[in-house]
N, CA, C and O of each residue as an XYZ file, in Angstrom:
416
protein
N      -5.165    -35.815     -8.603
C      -5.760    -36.238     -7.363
C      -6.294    -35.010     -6.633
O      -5.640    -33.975     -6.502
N      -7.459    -35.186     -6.193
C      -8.010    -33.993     -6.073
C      -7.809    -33.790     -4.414
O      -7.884    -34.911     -3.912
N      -7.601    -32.861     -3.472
C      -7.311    -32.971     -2.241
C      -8.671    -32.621     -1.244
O      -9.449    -31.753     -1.641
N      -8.840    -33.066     -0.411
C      -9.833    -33.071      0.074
C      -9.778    -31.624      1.787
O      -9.378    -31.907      2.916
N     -10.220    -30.482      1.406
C     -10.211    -29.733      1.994
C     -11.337    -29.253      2.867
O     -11.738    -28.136      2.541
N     -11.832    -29.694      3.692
C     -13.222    -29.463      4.536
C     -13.756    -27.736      4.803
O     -14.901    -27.448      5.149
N     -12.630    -26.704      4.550
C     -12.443    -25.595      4.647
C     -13.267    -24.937      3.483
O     -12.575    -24.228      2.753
N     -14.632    -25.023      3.144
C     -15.163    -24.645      2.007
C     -15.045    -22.943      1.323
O     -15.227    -22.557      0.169
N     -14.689    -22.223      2.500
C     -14.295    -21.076      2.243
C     -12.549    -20.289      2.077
O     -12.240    -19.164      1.686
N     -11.703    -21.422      2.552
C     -10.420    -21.746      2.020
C     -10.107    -21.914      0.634
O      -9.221    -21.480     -0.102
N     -11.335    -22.858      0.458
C     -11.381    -22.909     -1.310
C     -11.739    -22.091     -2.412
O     -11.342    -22.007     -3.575
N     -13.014    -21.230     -1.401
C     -13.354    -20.291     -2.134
C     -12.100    -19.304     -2.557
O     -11.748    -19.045     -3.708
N     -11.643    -18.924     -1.592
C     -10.414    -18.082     -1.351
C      -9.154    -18.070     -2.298
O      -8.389    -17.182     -2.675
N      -9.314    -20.240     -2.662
C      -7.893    -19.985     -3.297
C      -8.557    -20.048     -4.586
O      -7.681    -19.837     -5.425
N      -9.519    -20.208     -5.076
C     -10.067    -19.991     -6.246
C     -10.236    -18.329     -6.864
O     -10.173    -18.140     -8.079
N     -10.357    -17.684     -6.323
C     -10.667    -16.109     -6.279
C      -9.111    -15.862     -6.596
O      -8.907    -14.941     -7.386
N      -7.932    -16.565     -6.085
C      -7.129    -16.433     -6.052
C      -6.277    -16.409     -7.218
O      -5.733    -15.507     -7.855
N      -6.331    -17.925     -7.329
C      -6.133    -18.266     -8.849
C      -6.712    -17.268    -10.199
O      -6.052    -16.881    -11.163
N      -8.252    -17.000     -9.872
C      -9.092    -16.625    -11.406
C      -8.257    -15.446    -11.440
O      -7.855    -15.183    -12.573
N      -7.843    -14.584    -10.439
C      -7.138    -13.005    -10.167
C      -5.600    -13.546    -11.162
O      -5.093    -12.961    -12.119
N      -5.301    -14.438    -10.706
C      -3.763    -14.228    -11.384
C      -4.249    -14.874    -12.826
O      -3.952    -14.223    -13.827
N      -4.814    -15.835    -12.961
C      -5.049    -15.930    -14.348
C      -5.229    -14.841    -15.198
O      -4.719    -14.763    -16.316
N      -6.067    -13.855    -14.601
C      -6.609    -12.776    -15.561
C      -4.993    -11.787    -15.356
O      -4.314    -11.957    -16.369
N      -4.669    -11.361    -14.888
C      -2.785    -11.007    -14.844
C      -2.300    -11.144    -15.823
O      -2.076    -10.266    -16.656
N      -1.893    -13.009    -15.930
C      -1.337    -13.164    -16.547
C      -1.635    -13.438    -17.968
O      -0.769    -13.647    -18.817
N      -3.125    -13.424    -18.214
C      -3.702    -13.569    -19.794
C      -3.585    -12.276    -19.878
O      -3.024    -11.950    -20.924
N      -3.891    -11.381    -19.194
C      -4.691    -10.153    -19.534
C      -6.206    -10.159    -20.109
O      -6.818     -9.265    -20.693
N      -6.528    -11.219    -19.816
C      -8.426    -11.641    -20.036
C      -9.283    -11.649    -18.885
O      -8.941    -12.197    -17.838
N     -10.229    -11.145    -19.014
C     -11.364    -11.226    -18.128
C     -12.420    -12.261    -18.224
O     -13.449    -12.106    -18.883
N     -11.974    -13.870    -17.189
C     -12.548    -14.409    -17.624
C     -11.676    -15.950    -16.285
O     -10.629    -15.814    -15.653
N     -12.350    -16.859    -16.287
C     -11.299    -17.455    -15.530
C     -10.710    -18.777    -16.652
O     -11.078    -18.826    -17.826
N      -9.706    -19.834    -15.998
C      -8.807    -20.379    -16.632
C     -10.220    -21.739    -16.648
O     -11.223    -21.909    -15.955
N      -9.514    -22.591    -17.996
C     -10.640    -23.728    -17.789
C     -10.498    -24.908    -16.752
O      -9.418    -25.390    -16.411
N     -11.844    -25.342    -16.257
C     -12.409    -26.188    -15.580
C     -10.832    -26.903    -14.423
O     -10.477    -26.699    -13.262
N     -10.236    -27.883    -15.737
C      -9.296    -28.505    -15.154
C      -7.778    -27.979    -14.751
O      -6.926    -28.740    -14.292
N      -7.505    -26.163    -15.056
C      -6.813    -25.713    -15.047
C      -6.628    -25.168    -13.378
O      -5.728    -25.356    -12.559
N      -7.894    -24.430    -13.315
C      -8.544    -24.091    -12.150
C      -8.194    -25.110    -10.807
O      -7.563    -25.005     -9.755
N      -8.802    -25.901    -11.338
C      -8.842    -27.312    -10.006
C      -7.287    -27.690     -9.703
O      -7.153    -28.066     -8.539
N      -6.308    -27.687    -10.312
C      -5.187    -28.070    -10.348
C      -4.490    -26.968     -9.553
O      -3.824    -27.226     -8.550
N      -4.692    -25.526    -10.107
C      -3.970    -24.705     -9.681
C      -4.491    -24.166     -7.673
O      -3.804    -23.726     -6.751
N      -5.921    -24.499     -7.778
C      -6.571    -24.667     -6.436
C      -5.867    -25.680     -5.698
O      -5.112    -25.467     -4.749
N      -6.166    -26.806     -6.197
C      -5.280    -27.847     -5.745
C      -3.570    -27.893     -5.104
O      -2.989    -28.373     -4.131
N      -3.291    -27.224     -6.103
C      -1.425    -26.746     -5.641
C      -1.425    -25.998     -4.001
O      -0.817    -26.352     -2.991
N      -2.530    -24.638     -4.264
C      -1.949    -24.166     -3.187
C      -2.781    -24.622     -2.204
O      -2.517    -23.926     -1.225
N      -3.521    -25.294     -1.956
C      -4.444    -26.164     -1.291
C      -3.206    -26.930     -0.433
O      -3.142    -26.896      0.796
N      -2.235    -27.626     -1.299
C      -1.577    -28.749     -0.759
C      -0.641    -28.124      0.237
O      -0.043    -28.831      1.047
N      -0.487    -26.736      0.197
C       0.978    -25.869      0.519
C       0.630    -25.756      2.037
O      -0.115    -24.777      1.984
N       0.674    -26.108      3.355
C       0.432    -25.293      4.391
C       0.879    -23.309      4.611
O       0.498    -22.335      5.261
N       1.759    -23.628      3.714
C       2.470    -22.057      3.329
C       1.594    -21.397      2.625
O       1.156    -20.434      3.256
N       1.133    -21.520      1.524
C       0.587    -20.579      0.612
C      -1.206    -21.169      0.880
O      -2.049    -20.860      0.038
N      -1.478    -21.755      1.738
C      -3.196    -22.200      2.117
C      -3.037    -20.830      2.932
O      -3.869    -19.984      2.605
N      -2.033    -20.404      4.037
C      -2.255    -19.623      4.723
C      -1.838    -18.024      4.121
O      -2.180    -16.904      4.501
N      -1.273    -18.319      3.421
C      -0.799    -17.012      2.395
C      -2.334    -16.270      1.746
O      -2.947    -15.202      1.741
N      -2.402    -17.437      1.324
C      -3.944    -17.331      0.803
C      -5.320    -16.603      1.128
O      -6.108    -15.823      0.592
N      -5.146    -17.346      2.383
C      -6.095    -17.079      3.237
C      -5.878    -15.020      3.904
O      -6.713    -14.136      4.094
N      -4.536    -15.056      4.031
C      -3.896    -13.660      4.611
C      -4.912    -12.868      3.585
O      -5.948    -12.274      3.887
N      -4.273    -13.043      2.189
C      -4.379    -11.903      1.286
C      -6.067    -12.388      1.465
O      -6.370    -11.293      1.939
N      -7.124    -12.987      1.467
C      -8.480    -12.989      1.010
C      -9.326    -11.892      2.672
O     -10.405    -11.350      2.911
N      -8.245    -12.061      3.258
C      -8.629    -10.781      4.548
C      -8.554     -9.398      4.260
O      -9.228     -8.639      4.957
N      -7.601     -8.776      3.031
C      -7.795     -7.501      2.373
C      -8.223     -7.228      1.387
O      -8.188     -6.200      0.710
N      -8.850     -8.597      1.215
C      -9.924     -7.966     -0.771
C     -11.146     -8.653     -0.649
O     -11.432     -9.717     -0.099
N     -11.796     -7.842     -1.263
C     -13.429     -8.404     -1.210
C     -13.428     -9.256     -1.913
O     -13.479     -8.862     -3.078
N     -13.391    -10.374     -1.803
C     -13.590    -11.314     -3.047
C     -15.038    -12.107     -3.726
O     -15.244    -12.732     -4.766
N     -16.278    -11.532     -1.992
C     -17.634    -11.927     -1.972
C     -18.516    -10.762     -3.110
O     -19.590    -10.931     -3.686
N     -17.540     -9.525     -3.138
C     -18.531     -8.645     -3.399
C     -18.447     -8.177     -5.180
O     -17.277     -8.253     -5.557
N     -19.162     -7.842     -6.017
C     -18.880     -7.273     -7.483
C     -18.601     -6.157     -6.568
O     -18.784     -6.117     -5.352
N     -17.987     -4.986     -7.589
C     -17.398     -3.912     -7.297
C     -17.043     -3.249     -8.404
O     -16.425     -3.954     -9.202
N     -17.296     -1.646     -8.877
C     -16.672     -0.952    -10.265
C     -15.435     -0.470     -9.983
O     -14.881      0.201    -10.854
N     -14.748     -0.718     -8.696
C     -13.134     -0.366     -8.500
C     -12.617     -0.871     -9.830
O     -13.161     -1.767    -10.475
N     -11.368     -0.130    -10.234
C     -10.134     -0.550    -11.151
C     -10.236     -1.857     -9.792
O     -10.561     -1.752     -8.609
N      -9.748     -3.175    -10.708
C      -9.256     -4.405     -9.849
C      -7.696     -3.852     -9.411
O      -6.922     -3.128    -10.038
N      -7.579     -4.422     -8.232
C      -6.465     -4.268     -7.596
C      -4.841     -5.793     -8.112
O      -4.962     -7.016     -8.039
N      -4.085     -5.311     -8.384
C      -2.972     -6.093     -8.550
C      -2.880     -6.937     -7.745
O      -3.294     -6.637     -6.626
N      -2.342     -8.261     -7.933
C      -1.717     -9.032     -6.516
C      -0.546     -8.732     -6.041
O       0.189     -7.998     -6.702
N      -0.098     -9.290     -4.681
C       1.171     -9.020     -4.287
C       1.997     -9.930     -4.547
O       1.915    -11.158     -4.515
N       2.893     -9.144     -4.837
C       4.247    -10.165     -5.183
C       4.864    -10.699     -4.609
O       5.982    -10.228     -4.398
N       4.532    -11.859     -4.083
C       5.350    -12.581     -2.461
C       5.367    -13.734     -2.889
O       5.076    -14.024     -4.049
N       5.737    -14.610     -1.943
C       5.713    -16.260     -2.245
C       4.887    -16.951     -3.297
O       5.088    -17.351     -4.444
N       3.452    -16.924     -2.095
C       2.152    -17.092     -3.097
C       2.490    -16.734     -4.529
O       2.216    -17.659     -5.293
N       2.967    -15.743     -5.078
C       2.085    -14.926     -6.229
C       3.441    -16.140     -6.827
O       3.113    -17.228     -7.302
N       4.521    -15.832     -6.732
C       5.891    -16.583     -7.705
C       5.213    -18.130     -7.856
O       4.741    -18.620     -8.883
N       5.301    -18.666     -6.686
C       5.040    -20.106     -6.825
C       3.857    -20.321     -7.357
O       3.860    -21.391     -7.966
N       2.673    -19.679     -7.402
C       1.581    -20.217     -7.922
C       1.338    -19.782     -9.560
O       0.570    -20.345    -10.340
N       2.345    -18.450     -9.884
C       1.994    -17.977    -11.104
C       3.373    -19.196    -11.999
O       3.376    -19.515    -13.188
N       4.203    -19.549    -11.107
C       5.020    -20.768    -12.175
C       4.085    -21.666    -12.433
O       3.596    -21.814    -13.553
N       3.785    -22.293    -11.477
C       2.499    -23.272    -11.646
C       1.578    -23.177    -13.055
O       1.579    -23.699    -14.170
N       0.788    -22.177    -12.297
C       0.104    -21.853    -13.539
C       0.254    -21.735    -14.993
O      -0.530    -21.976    -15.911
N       2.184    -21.042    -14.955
C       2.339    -21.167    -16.305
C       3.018    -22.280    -17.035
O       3.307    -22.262    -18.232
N       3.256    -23.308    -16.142
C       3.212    -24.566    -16.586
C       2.185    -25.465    -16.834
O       2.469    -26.320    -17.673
N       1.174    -25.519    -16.395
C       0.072    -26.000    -16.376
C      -1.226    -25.268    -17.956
O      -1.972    -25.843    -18.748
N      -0.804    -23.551    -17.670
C      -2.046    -23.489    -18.703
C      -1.750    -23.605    -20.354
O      -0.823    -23.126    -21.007
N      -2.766    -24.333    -20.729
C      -2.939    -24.146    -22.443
C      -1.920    -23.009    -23.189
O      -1.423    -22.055    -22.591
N      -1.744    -23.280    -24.441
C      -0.891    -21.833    -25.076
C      -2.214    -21.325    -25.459
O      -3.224    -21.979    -25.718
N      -2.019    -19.860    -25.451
C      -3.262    -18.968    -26.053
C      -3.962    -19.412    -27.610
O      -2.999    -19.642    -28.341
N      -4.978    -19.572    -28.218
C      -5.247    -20.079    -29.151
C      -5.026    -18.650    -29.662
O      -3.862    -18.832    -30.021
N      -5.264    -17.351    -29.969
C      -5.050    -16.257    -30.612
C      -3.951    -15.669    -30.008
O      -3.900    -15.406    -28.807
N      -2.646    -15.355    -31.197
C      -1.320    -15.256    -30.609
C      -1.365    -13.747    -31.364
O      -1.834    -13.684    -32.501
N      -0.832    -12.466    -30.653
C      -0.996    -11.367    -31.158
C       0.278    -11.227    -31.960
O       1.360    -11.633    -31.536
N       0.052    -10.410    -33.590
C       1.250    -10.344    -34.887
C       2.292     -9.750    -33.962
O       2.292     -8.864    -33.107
N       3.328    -10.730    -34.557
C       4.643     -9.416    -33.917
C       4.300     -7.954    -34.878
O       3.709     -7.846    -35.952
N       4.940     -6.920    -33.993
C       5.073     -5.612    -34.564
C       5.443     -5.416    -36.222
O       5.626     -6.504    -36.768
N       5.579     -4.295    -37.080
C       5.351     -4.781    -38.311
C       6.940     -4.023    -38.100
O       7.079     -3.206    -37.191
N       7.891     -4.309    -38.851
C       9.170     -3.752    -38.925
C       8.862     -3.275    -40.120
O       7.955     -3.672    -40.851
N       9.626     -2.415    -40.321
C       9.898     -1.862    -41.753
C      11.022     -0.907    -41.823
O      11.336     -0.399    -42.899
């Protein structure tokens, strides 16, 4: 159910939000798919806590602008725990799984 947020730049915000921890936690440059995205927008959308969490952290990062900075880490607070469980309940298993180490 998709939530209906009139705040079009709230959304932007928690989307920027999301694609940042996705790429974290894949270690890919790239964002999560279509329906992964919307869901995980959706979560913190629903949160009055983490809409405003959200919103905090999109006041210290450019999220409008490209930039050749090293990307900056997220912070590890509420937001980041609750939305990165989320996420890792929600996303796909990786289709390319890297060899374990070679023992010998």
């Amino acid at each position: 159910m998709a939530l209906l947020v009139e705040d079009t730049k709230l959304r932007e915000q928690a989307l920027a939000y999301v694609i940042r921890l996705y790429d974290e936690l894949t270690e890919e440059n790239g964002a999560p798919t279509l329906g992964t995205q919307n869901q995980a927008v959706d979560f913190v959308l629903a949160d009055p806590e983490l809409r405003q969490a959200v919103a905090d952290w999109a006041k210290t990062t450019p999220i409008d602008e490209a930039t050749t900075a090293p990307p900056q880490r997220l912070p590890r607070d509420a937001l980041y725990d609750r939305a990165r469980a989320f996420l890792a309940r929600i996303m796909e298993p990786p289709v390319f799984v890297p060899a374990p180490p070679d023992r010998r």
